[in-house]
ZADO-1210 file (C-alpha; in nm, 4 decimals, padded with zeros to 6 digits):
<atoms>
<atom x="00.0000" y="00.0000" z="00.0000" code="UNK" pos="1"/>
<atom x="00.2752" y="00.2345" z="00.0706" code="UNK" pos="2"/>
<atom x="00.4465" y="00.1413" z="-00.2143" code="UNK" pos="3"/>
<atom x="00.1155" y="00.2362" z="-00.4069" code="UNK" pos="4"/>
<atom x="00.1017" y="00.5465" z="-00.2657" code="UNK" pos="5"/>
<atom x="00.4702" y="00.6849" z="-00.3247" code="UNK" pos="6"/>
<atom x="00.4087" y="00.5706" z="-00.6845" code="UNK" pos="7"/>
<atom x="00.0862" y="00.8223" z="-00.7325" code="UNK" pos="8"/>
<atom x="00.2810" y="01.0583" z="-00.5523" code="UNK" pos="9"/>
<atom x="00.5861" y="01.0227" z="-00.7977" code="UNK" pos="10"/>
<atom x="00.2927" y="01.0262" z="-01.0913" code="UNK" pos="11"/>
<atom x="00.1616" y="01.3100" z="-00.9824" code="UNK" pos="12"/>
<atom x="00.5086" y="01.5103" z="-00.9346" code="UNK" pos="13"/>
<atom x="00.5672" y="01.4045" z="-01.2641" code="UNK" pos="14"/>
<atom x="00.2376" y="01.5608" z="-01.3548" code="UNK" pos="15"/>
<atom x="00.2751" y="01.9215" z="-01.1716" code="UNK" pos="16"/>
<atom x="00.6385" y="01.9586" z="-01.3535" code="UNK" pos="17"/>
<atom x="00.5300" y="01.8459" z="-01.6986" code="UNK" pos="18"/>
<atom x="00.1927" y="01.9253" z="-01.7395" code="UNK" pos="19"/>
<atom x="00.2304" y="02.2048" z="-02.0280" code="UNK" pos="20"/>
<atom x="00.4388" y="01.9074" z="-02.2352" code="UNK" pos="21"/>
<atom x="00.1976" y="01.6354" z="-02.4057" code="UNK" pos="22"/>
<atom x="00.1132" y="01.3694" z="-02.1430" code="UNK" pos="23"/>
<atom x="00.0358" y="01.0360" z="-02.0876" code="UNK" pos="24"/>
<atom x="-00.0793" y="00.7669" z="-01.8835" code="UNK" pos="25"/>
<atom x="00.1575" y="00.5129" z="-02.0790" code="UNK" pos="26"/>
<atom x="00.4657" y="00.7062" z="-02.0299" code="UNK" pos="27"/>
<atom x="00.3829" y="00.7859" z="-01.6824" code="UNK" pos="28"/>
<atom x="00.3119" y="00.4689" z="-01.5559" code="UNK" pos="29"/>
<atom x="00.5970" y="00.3239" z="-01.7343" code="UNK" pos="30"/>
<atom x="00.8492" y="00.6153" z="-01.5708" code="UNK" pos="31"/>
<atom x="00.6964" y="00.4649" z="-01.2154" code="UNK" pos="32"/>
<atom x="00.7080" y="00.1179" z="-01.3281" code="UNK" pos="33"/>
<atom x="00.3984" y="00.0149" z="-01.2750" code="UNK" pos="34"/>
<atom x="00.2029" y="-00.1269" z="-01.5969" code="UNK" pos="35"/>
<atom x="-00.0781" y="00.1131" z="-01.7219" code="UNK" pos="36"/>
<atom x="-00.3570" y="-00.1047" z="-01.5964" code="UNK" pos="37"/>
<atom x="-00.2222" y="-00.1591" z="-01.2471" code="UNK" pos="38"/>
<atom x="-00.1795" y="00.2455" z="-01.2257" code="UNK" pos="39"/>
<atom x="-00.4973" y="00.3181" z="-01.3862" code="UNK" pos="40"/>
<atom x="-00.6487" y="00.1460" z="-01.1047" code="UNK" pos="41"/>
<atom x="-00.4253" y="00.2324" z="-00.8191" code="UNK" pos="42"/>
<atom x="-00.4517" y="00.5824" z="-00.9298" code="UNK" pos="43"/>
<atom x="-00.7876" y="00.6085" z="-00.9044" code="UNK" pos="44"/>
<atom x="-00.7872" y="00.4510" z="-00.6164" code="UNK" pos="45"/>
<atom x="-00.5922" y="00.6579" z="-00.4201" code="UNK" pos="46"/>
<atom x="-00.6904" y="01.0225" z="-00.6010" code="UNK" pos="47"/>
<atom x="-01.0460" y="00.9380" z="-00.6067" code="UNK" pos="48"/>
<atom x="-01.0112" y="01.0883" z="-00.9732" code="UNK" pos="49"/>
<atom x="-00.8325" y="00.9479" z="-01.3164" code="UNK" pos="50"/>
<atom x="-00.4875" y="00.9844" z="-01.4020" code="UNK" pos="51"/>
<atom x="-00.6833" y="01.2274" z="-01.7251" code="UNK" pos="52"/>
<atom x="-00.8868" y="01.3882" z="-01.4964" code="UNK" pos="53"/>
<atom x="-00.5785" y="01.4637" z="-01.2787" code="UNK" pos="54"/>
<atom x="-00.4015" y="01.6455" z="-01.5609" code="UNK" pos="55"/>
<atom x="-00.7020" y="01.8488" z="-01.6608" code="UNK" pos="56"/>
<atom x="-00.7202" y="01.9381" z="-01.2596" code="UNK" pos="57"/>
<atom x="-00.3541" y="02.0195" z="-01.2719" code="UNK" pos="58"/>
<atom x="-00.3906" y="02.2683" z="-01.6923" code="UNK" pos="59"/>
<atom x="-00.7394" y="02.4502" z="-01.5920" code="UNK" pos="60"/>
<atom x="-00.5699" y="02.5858" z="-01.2115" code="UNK" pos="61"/>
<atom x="-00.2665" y="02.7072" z="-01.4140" code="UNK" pos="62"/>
<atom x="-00.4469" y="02.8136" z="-01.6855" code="UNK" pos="63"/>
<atom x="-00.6673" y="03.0298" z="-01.4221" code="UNK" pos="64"/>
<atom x="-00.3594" y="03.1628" z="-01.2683" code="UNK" pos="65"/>
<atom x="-00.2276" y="03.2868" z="-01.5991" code="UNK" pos="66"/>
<atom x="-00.6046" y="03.4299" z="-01.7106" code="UNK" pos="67"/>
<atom x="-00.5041" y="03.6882" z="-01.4029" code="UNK" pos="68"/>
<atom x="-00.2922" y="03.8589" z="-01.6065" code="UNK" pos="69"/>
<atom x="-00.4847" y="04.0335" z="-01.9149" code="UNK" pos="70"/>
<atom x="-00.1930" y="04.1085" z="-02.1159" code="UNK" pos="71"/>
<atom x="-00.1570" y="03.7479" z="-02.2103" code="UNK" pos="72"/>
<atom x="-00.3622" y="03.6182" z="-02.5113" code="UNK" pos="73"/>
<atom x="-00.5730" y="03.2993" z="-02.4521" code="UNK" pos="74"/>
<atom x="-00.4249" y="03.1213" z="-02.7041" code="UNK" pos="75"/>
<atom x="-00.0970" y="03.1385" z="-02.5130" code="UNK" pos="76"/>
<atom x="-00.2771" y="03.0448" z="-02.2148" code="UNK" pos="77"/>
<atom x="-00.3833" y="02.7369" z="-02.4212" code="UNK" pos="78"/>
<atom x="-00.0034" y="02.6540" z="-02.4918" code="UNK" pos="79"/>
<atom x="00.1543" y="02.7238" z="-02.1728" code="UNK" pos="80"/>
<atom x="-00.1074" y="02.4713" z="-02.0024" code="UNK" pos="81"/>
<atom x="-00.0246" y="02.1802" z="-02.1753" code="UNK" pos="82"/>
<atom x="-00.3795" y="02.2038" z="-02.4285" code="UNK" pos="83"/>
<atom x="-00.2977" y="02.1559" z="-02.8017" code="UNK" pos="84"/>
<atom x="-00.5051" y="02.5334" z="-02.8720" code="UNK" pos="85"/>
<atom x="-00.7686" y="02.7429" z="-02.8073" code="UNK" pos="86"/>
<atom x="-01.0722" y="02.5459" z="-02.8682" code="UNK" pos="87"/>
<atom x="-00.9663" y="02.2682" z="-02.6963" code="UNK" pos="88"/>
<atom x="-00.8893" y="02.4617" z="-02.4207" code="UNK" pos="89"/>
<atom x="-01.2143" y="02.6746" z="-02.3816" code="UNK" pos="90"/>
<atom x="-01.4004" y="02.3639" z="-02.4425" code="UNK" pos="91"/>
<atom x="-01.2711" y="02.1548" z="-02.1212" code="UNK" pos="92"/>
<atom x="-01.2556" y="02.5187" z="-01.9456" code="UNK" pos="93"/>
<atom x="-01.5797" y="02.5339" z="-02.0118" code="UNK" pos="94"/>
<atom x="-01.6841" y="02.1969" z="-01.9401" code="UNK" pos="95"/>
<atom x="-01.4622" y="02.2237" z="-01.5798" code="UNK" pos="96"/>
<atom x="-01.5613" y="02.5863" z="-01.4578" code="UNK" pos="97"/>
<atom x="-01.9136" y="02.6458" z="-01.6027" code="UNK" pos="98"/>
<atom x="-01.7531" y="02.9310" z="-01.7935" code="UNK" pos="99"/>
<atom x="-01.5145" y="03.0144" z="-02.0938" code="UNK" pos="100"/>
<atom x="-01.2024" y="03.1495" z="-01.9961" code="UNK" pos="101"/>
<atom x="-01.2426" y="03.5197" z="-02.1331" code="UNK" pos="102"/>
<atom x="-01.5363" y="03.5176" z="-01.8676" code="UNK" pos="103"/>
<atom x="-01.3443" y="03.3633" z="-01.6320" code="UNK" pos="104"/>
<atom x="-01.1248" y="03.6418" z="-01.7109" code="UNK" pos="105"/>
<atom x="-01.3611" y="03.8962" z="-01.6924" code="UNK" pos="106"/>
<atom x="-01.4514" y="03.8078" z="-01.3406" code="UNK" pos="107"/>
<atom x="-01.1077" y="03.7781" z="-01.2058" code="UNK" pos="108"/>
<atom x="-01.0474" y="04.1331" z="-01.3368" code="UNK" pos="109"/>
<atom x="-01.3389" y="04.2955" z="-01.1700" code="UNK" pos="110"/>
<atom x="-01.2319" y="04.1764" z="-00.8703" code="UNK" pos="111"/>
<atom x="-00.8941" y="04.3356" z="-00.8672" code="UNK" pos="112"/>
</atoms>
């Protein structure tokens, strides 16, 4: 069990420091040595959430970070976060928050 859960932790480190780089659950569990199937499972297990769900978690909060700051376009926002461009990223943003990111935006700068 320990074992399991230094592994998720390593997964997820791996995660937080790569997350704007394409990413996936085959490389990852392979860096951990575990074999996709066996991490799938463990990794739900243990983050009550998938490994994909994870990295979505991980892109939208930096993605909101970065829509602080209106002098960045949301395309770049898109690219810095690890989504392939801007319509894939508004859609999950969307689908994740309830609202598209130049709302999102809109909201954070009203409150500043």
């Amino acid at each position: 069990m320990v074992r399991n859960h230094q592994a998720i932790q390593q997964a997820c480190n791996i995660v937080l420091s790569e997350f704007a780089e394409p990413i996936s659950l085959d490389a990852v569990s392979e860096r951990i040595g575990f074999s996709k199937y066996h991490f799938e499972r463990v990794f739900k297990q243990v983050m009550h959430m998938t490994f994909y769900q994870y990295v979505t978690k991980v892109r939208i909060s930096h993605s909101q970070l970065l829509l602080a700051d209106a002098s960045i376009s949301i395309t770049d926002i898109a690219i810095a976060s690890g989504f392939s461009g801007s319509s894939a990223f508004s859609r999950v943003f969307r689908q994740e928050t309830g609202k598209s990111p130049s709302e999102f935006r809109k909201i954070l700068q009203a409150h500043i």
